[in-house]
C-alpha positions as CSV (number, residue, x, y, z in Angstrom):
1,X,117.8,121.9,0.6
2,X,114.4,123.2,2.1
3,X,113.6,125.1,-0.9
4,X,114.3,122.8,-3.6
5,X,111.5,121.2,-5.0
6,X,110.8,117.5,-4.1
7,X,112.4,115.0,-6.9
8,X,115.2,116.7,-7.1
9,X,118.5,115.0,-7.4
10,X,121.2,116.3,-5.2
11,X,125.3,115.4,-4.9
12,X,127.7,115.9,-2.1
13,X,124.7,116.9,0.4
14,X,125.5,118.3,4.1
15,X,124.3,116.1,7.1
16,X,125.2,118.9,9.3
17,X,125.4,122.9,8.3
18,X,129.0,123.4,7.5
19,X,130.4,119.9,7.4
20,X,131.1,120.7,3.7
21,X,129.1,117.5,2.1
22,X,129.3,114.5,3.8
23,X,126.4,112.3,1.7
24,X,126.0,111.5,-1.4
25,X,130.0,112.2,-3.0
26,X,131.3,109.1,-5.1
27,X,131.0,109.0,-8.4
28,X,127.4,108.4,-9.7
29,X,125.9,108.6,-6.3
30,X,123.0,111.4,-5.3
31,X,120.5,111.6,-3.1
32,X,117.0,112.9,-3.5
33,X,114.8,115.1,-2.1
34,X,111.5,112.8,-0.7
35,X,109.7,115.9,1.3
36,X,109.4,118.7,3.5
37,X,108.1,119.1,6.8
38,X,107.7,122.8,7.5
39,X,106.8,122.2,11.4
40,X,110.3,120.9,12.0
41,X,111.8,122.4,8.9
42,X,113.4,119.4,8.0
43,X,113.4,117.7,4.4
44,X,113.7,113.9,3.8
45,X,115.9,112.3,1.1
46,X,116.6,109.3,-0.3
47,X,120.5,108.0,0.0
48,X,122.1,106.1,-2.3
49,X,121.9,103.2,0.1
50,X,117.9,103.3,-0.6
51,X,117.4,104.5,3.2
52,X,115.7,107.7,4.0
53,X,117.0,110.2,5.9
54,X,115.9,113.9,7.9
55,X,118.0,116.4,7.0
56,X,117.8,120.2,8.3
């Protein structure tokens, strides 16, 4: 996910490495990349829910 560009829609997203997609995997949802912060390398996306989230 830290390497994709920011807009980009994403489905069935990992909240943790290795949890094998845990956000983001009904039918018509997907989430979106929002930003990167390269100091914590973590990126923020936008859930289906509208909230915003930190991912690693």
């Amino acid at each position: 996910v830290g390497s994709m560009p920011e807009g980009t829609v994403i489905c069935s997203l990992e909240e943790k490495t290795g949890d094998r997609g845990k956000i983001a995997r009904a039918s018509g949802n997907f989430a979106t990349v929002i930003a990167h912060n390269p100091d914590t390398k973590r990126t923020r996306v936008k859930l289906p829910s509208g909230s915003k989230k930190a991912i690693p």
